[in-house]
N, CA, C and O atoms as a GROMACS GRO file, in nm:
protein
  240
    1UNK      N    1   0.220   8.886  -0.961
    1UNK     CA    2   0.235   8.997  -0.870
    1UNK      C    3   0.216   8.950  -0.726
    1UNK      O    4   0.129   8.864  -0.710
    2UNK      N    5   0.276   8.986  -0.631
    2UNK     CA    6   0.299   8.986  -0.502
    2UNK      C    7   0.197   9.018  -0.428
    2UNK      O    8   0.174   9.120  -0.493
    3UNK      N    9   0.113   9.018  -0.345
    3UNK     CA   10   0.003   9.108  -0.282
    3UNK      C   11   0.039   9.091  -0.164
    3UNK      O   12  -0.051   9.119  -0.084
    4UNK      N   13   0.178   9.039  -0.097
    4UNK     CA   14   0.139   9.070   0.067
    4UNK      C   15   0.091   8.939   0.135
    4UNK      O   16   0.167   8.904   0.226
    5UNK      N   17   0.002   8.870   0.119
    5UNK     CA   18  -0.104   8.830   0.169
    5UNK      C   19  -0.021   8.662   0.176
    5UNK      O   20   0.024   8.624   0.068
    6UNK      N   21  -0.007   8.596   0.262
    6UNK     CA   22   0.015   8.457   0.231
    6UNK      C   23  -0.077   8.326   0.279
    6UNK      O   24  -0.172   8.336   0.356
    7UNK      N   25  -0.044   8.236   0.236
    7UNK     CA   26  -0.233   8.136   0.189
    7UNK      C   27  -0.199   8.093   0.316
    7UNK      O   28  -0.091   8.090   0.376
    8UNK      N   29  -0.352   8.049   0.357
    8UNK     CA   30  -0.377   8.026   0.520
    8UNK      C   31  -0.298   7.875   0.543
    8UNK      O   32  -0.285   7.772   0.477
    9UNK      N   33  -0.253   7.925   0.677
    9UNK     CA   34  -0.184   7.780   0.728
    9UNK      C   35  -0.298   7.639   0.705
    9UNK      O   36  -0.417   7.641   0.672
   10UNK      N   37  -0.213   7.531   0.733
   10UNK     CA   38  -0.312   7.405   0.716
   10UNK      C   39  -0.315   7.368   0.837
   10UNK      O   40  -0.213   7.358   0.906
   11UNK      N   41  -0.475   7.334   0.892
   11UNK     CA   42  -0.495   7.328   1.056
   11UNK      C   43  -0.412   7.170   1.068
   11UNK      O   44  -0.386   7.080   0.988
   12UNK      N   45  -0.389   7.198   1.230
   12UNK     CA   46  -0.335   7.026   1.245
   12UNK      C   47  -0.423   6.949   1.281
   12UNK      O   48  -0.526   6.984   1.339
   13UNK      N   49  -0.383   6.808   1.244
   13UNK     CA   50  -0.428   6.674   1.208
   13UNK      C   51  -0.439   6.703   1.394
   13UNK      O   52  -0.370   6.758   1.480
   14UNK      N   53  -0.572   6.626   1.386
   14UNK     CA   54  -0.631   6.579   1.573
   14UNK      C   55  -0.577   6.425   1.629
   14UNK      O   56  -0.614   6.313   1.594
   15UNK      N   57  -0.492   6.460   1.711
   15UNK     CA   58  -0.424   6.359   1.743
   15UNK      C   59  -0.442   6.218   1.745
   15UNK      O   60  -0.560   6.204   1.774
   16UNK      N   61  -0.391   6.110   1.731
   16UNK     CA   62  -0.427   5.999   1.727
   16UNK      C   63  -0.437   5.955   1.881
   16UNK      O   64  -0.347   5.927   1.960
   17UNK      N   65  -0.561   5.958   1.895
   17UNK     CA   66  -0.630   5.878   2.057
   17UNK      C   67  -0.574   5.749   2.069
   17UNK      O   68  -0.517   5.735   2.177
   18UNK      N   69  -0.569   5.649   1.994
   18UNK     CA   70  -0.564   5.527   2.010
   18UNK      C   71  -0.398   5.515   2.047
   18UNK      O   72  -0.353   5.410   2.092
   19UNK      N   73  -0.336   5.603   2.031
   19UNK     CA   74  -0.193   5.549   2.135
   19UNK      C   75  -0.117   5.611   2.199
   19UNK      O   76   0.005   5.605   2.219
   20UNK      N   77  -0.253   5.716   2.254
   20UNK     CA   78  -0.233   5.782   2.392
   20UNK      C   79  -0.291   5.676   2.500
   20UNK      O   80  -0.399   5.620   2.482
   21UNK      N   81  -0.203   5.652   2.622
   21UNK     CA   82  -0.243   5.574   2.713
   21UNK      C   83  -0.396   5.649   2.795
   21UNK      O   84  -0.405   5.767   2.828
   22UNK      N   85  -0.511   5.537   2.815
   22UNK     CA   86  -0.588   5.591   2.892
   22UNK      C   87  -0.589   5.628   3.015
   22UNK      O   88  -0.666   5.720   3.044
   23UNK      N   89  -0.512   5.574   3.110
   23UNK     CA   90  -0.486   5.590   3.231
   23UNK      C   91  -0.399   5.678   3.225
   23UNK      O   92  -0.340   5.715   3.124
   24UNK      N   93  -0.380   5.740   3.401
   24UNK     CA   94  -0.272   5.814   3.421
   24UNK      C   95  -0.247   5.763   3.595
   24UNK      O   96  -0.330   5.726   3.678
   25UNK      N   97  -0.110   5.777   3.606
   25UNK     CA   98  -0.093   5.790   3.767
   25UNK      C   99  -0.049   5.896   3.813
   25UNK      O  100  -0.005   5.971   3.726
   26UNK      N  101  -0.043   5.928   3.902
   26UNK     CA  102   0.027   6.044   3.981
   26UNK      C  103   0.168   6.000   4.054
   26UNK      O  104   0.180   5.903   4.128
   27UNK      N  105   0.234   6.058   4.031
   27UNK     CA  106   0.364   5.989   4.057
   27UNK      C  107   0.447   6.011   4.194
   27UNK      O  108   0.558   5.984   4.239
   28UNK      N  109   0.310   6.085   4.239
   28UNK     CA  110   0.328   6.079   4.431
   28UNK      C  111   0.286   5.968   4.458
   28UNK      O  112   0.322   5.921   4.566
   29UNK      N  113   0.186   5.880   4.363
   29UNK     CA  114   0.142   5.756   4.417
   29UNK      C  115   0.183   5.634   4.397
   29UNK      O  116   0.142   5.524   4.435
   30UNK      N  117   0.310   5.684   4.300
   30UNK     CA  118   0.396   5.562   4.284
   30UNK      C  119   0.548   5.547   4.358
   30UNK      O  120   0.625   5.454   4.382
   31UNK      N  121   0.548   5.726   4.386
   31UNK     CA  122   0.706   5.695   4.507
   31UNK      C  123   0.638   5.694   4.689
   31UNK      O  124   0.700   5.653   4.788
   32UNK      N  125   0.522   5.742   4.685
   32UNK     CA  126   0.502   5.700   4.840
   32UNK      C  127   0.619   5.806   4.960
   32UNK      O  128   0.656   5.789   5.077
   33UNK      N  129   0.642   5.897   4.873
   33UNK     CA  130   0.710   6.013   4.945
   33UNK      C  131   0.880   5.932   4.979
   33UNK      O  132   0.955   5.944   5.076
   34UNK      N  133   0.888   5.882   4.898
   34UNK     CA  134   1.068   5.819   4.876
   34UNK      C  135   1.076   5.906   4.730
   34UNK      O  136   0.989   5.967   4.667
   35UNK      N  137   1.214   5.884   4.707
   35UNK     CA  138   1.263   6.010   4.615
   35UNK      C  139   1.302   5.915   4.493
   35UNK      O  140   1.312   5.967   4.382
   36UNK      N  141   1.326   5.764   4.509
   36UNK     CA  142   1.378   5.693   4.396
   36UNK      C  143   1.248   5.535   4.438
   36UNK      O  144   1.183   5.509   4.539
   37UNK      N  145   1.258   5.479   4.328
   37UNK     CA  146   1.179   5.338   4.302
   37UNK      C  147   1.269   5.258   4.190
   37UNK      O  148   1.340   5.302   4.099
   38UNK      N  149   1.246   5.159   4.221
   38UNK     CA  150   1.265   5.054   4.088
   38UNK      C  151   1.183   4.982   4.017
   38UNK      O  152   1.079   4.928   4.057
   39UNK      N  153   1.225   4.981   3.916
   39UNK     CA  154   1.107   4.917   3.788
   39UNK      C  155   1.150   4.813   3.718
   39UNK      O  156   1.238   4.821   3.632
   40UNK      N  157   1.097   4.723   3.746
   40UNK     CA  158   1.129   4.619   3.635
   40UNK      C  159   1.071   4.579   3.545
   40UNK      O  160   0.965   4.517   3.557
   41UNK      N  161   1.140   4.610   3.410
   41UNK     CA  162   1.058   4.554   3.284
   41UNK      C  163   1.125   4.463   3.189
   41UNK      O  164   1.242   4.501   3.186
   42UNK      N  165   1.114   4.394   3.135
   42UNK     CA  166   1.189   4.267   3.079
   42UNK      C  167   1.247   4.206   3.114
   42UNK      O  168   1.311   4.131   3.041
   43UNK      N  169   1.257   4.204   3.266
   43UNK     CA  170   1.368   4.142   3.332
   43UNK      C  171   1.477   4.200   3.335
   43UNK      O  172   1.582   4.137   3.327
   44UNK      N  173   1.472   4.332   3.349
   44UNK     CA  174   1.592   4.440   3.323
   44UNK      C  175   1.531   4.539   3.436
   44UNK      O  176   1.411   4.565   3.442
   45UNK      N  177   1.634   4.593   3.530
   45UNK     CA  178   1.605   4.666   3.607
   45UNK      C  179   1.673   4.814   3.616
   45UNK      O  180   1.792   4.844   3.615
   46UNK      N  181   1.497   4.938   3.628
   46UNK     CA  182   1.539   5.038   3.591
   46UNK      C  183   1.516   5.102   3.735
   46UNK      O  184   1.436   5.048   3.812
   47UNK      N  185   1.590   5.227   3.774
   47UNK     CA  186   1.579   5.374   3.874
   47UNK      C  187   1.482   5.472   3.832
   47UNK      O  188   1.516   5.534   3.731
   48UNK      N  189   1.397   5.496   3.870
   48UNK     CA  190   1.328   5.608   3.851
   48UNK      C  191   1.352   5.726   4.007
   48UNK      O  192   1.323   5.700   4.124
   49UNK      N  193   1.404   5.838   3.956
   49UNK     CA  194   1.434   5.920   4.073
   49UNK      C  195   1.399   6.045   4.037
   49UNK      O  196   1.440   6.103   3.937
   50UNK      N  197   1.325   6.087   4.118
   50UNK     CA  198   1.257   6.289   4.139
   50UNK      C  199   1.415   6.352   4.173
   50UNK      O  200   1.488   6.336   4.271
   51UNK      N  201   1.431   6.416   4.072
   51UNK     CA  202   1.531   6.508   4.112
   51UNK      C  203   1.536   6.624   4.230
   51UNK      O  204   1.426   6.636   4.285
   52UNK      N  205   1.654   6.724   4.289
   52UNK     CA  206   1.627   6.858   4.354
   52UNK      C  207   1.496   6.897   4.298
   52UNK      O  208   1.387   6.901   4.356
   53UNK      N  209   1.529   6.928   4.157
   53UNK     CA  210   1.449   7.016   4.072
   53UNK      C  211   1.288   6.964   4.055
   53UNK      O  212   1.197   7.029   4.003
   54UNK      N  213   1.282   6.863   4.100
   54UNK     CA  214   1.102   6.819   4.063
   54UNK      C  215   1.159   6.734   3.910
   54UNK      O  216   1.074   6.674   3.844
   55UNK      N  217   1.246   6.735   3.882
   55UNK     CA  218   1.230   6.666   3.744
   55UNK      C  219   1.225   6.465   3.788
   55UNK      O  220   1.252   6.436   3.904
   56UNK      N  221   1.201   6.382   3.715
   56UNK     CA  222   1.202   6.280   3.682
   56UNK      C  223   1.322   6.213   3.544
   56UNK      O  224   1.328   6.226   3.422
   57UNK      N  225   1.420   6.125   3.665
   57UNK     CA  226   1.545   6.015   3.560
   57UNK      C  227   1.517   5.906   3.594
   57UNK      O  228   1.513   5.854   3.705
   58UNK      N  229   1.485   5.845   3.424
   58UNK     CA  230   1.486   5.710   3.460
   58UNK      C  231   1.638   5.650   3.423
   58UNK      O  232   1.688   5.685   3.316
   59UNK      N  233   1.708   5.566   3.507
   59UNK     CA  234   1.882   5.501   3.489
   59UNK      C  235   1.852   5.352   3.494
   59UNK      O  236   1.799   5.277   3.577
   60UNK      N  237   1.911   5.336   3.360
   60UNK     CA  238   1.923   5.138   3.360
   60UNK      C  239   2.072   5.109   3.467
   60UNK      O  240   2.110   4.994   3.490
   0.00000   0.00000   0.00000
């Protein structure tokens, strides 16, 4: 028989700390009030640019 009633959700699992980065930057303090930067990682060079919108693109 049916009663309505359905079995309690299962709480979520507490995130795994260990590969969330500890640090953080602020990313006014990495463009220095310029709107684009470059990044190089592997010897491959990337664009990071603040959009109109406040958003963030990174372009290889």
């Amino acid at each position: 028989m049916h009663t309505g009633r359905r079995s309690p959700s299962p709480t979520a699992a507490p995130a795994d700390t260990a590969s969330q980065p500890e640090d953080s930057v602020e990313s006014s303090d990495l463009f220095k009030g310029r709107r684009e930067l470059i990044i190089r990682h592997n010897q491959e060079r990337y664009v990071l640019r603040i959009t109109r919108q406040g958003k963030l693109i990174l372009n290889k």
